[in-house]
Structures are given as C-alpha cells and as structure tokens.
N, C-alpha and C positions, 0 to 999 in steps of 0.2 A: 504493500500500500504506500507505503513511504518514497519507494522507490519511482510508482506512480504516477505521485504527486512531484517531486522533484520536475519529471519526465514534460508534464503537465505546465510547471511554470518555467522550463525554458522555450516551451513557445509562445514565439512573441504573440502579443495583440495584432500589431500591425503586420501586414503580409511583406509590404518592404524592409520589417527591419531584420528580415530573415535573410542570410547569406544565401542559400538553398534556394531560394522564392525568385531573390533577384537576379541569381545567375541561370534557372532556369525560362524566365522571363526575359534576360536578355537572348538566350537562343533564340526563341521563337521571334523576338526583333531583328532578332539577325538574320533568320532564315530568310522572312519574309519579305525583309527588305531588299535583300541579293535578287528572290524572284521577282520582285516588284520593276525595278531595277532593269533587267532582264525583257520585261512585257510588255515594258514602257517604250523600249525603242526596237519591237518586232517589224516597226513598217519602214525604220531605217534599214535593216537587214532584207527586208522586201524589195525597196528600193535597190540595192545596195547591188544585189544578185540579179533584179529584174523576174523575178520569182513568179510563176501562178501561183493561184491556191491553193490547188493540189500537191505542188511540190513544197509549198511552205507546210502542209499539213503532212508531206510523209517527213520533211522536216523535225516537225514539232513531235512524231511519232518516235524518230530518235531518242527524243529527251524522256520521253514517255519510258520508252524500253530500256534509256539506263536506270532511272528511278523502281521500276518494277525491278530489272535484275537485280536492283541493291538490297530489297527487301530482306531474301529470305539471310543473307550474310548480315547485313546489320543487325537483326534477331540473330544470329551466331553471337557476331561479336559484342552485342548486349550481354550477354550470358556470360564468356569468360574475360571481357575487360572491364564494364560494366558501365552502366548509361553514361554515365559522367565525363569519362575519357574518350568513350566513342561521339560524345555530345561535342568534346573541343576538338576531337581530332579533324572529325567531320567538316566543324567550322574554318580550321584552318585550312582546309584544301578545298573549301567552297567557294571562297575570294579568287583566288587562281584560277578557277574553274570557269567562273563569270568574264574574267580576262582573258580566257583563251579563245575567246564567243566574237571578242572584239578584233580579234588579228588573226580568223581564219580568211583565207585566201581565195578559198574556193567555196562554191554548196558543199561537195562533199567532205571537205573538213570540215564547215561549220557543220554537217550532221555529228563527225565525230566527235567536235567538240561540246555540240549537243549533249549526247549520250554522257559524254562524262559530266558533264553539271548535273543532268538528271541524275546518275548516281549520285552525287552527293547529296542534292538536296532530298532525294529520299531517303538516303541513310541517315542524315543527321534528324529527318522529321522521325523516323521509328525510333531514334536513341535519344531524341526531346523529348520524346512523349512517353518515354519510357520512363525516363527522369522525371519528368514533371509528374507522373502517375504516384510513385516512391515518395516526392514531396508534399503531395495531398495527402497522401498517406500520415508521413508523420506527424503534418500539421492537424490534421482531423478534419480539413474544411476545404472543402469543396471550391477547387480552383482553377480546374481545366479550361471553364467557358472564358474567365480573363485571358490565362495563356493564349488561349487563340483568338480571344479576340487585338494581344498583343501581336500576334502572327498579320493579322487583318492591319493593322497599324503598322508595321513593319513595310509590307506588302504598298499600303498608301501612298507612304512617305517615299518608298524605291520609283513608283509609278510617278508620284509627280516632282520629282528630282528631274523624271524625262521631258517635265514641259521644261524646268529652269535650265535643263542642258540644252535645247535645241533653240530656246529663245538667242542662250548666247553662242548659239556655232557653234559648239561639240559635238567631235564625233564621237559612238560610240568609246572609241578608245582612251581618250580623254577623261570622257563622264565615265566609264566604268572605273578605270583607276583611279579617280580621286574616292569615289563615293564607296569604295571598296577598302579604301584607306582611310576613310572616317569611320565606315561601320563597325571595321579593326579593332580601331582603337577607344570607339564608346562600348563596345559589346564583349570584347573578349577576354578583356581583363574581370570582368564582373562573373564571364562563365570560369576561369580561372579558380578566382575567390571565394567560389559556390561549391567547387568541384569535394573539398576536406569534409562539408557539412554530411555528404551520403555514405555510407559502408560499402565496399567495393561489393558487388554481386557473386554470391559463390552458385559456381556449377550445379545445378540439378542435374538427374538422373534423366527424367521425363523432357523430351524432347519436343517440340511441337512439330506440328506442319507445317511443310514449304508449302502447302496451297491450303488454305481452310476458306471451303464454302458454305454460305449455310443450304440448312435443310429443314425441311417442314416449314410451320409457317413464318421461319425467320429470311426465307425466302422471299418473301413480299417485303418485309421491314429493310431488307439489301434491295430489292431494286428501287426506294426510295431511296436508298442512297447514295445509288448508282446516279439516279436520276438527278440529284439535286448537285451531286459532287461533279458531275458530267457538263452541268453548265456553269458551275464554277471555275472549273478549268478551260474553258471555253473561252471566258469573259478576261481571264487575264490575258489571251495569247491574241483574242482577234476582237474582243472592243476596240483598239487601238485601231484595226487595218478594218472595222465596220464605220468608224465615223468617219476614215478618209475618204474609203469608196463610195459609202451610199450617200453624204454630208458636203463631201468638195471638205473636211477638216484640214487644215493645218495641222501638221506633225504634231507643234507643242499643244495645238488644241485636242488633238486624238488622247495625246498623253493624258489627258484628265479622267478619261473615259474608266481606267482602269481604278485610281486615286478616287473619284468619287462612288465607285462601286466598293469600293474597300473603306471607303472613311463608314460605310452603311452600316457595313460589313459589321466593325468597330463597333458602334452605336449600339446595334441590335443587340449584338452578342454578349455586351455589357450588361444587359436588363434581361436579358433573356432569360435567366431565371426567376426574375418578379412573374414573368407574361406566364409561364408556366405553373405556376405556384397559385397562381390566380385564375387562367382559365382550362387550364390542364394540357397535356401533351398531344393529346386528338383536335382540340381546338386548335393548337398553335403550327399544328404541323400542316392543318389544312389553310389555315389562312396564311402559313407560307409560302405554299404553294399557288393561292391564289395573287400574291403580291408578286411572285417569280414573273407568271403569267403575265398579269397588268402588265409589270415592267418592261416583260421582249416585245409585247404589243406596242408597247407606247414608242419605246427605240423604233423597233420593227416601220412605222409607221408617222412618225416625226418627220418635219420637213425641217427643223431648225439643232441647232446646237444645240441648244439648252433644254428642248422638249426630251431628245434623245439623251443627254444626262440626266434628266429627270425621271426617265426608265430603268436607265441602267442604276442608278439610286434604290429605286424598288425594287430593282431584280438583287441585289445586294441585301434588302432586310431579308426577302422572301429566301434568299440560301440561307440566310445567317446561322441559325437553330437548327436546322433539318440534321446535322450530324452528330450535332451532341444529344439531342433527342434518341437517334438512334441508337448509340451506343449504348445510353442509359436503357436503351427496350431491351435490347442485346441482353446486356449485364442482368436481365431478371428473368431471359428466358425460360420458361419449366421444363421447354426440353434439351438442352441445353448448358454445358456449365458454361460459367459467366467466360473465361480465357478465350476459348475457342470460339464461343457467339460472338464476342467483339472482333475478333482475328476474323471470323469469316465475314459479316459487313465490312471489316476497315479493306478486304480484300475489294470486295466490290465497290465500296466510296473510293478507293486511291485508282481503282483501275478507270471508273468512270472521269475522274478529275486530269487523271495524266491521257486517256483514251481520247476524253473531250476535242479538244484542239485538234487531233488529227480527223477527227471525223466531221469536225464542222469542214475544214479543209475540205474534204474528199467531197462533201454533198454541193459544196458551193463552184466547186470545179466543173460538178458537171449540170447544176440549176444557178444562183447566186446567192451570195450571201447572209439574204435578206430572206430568204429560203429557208437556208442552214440555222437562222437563229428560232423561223419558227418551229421546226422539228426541236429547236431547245426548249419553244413556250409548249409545245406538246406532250414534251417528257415532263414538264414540269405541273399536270395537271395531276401526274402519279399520285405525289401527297395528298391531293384532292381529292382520288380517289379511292387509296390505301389508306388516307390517314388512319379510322379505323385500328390496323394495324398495329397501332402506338400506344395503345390502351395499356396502361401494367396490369401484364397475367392474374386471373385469381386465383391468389392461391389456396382454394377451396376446389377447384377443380382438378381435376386428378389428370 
C-alpha cells in the first residue's frame, strides 16, 4: 500500500511536467510535422517531374509500401530495444529521409526515396505509439487522443511552413533542410530527456502476427477505419494538387489546403472526448461521417478558394475521432482479446491511410480528380452506415 501510494504521488498533476509525457509528445510533433512538411510541397514534385496522376499515385504507393514493410520489424524491434530507443532512432533517420525527397534526380529515385521515408515514418508511428500506450499506462489517464491530436498539429504547422516556403522562393531543398533543422532541435532533445523515464521492454515468449485481420463483427468496425483513415491519407498527399487543378490555386495557396485540414484535425481531437462522453460513440461516429461527406461535397463542388477550405475544414472534424473511437470498440471486443483486435483495425486504418493516395491517383488518371474525391465522400458515408457498429459490447450477452 505504501509503496502504492508513493507510486501514486510521483505522478504529476500536470501532463507536461512529466518527462515521459513531453518526450512522447514531442514525437508525435515530430512525426507529423516531417509529413506535413512532405504534402505541403507534393505539387512542386509534380511540377518538378511533369508527372500524371497516375504516376504521382504509383509514386505515393512507394511511400505507402515502405511504411507497410516497416511494420511488422518495428513491432520486432519494439520488443527487444524497446519503444523508446526505437522512438529516437527512428526520429533520427526520418530528417535525412525527408532530405533525400528533395535531391532525387529522377521519378525513379524519388520513388526510392519515397519508400524509405515511408519506412520511417511508419516505424517510428508503431514505436510512438507504443510509447505513448506504456505512458498512459503509468500515468493512469487517458492520453492518446492529445498525442494525436499533437500529431495533427505537427502535420499543420509542416503543411503551412509550405505556403511561407514558396511565398519566398524555396525550393524544396532549401525549405526541407532548414525546417528539418529546427524540428531537430525543438523535438529531439525532449524525446532524449523522456527516453530514462520508461523501463526498457523485456522479450516475451508470445509473438504476434505479421498480418492481424479482424474477424467476425470487428470486420465492419475495420472497414470504418479503413474508410475514414483512406481519406485521411488522401487529403495530405492531393488536397494540395486538388486546389491547383480544379481552383487555378497558387502553390503557396494549395499549401493551406492540407494546414487547415489539420489545424481541424487538432480542434476536434482535443474535445473529442467531451462529444463522446456526452453523446456516445454511435452518435459521434455517425455524425463524422456525415461532416466527412459535407466536406468533399463542398470542396468537390466550390468555385472559390475559400468555399473549398471550408470543406476540407469539415472533412478534417469529420476524420478526427473515427480512429480512436475504433480502437477503443476494438479494445472491448467479446470476441476478441483487446492486442490482436487493435493490431487487426490498426492493420486496416494504416493500410487504408498509406493505400489512400495511390488510389485517389489511379481513379483520377483514368476519370479526374474531382471524381477521385467523390469515391472519398462515398466511403465516407461507411460511418453512416456502420456507425451502429461502435456501440460497446454487452456484456450480458454471451
């Protein structure tokens, strides 16, 4: 009991006066802001190569396939160096990675260099969130929805770095290595500092799976997350190259596209748990689906700048919650233990998010664009009609 209580009053009140807290929170700033970063100047890379659609989307499907290969190795190296070490290593080799984007030469090395950024930022997103799971844990309170929506914030701020780069004439190469060299040095001494606060991971016996799907009816609760994670990934890579083609946008004006879809992002995700608490997980899930919708319609269908940010705005609250909602249904499956039910959605949410982009790509290659986003307001009516779905199990039924 004593020992308990001890245990008890060395966690702080506040979340930031936690070493742990704040160096896991700066990953997720970190991550997001490298991809933010990245999405921001997809239509100078367009430009750049003279690119179709299609080939920017078997492009973007590189980066997609190093992120998936990274998977099941970063759950390796979760296991015997432990989230922490894989949290910085990761970070340190995702800055490079960003910079090798900016001085390929050809399409087919920017696909290779593709690929390897996708690795990283998928492995470091499996050894963040692994981390950050371990610090909820010891903290006792419930914190994953800030972390991401720090992710969301990260992501923002990379995206509209890409209007203040292109206002003043940078090329990528420029705007990547400075802002890869401030994200350095705000972010990584903080995951450093945080790194002492966790106990290294020791090897288990029980191995997971390299592929966990669900089954039964955690089936439907994954293809809502497919669905909702599918136009998330979408919205970073070709909001950007939709306000230029269908808008006549200016570069630094496209830039915003992604920044105001993410500042939403943000917003939502912060209160996200009041809206649930308040109107439940079936309410929320459907009425994010229905703001998904609004949103690609209003883009979809906008004649002006500002009409078609004010879609991508709602399509931003409408993702917000969809994936922590799911996880949390996961996590209480009855047929199901909680590990494997989140492993087999987060399968289908990261495949739908990295899959995204290459598929808006391919639809729009061979219809347009404006096509491609509505097959995104399509899938997005899933919540709509799954919500449903989201209801926590009784457990009174057998």
């Amino acid at each position: 009991m004593a020992e308990a209580a001890r245990n008890a009053d060395a966690v702080p009140r506040a979340l930031w006066a936690d070493a742990g807290w704040r160096a896991v929170a700066a990953a997720f700033v970190f991550n997001g802001f490298l991809f933010g970063i990245w999405a921001s100047r997809v239509p100078a890379f367009k430009a750049r190569f003279d690119l179709e659609p299609g080939t920017l989307g078997l492009l973007l499907l590189a980066l997609a396939g190093g992120a998936i290969t990274s998977f099941p190795l970063a759950g390796y190296l979760s296991e015997r160096r432990g989230t922490q070490r894989l949290t910085l290593s990761c970070a340190m080799g995702y800055g490079p990675a960003l910079l090798l984007l900016s001085i390929a030469p050809t399409p087919a090395l920017l696909g290779a260099a593709l690929f390897v950024f996708g690795a990283f930022h998928g492995a470091m997103d499996v050894a963040m969130n692994g981390w950050a799971a371990r610090v909820e844990r010891r903290l006792g309170r419930s914190t994953m929805s800030i972390f991401h929506a720090l992710f969301s914030l990260g992501a923002g701020l990379g995206a509209a770095s890409g209007f203040g780069a292109v206002r003043i004439g940078w090329e990528p190469e420029a705007h990547f290595t400075t802002l890869v060299l401030l994200g350095a040095l705000a972010c990584l001494p903080l995951i450093l500092r945080g790194m002492s606060t966790e106990p290294p991971v020791a090897a288990s016996g029980e191995q997971a799976p390299p592929l966990a799907l669900p089954s039964g009816g955690l089936i439907l609760v994954g293809l809502i997350a497919f669905a909702a994670s599918m136009g998330e990934g979408a919205m970073a890579d070709w909001s950007a190259v939709f306000l230029t083609t269908a808008l006549a946008a200016t570069e630094a004006q496209a830039a915003l596209g992604y920044a105001v879809f993410s500042l939403a992002m943000v917003l939502t995700r912060l209160s996200g748990g009041l809206l649930v608490q308040r109107f439940g997980p079936v309410a929320v899930t459907r009425a994010s689906g229905a703001a998904a919708v609004l949103g690609l319609a209003t883009a979809i269908l906008s004649g002006s700048l500002g009409v078609a940010l004010t879609g991508f705005a709602l399509v931003g609250v409408g993702y917000a919650v969809v994936m922590p909602l799911v996880f949390s249904r996961a996590a209480n499956d009855p047929a199901m233990r909680p590990g494997p039910a989140i492993a087999s959605v987060a399968t289908l949410g990261y495949g739908g998010m990295l899959l995204g982009p290459a598929i808006v790509g391919f639809i729009a290659q061979v219809t347009s664009l404006a096509l491609a986003f509505g097959a995104l307001a399509a899938l997005a009516c899933l919540p709509i009609l799954l919500g449903g779905r989201m209801a926590p199990p009784d457990p009174r039924r057998p």
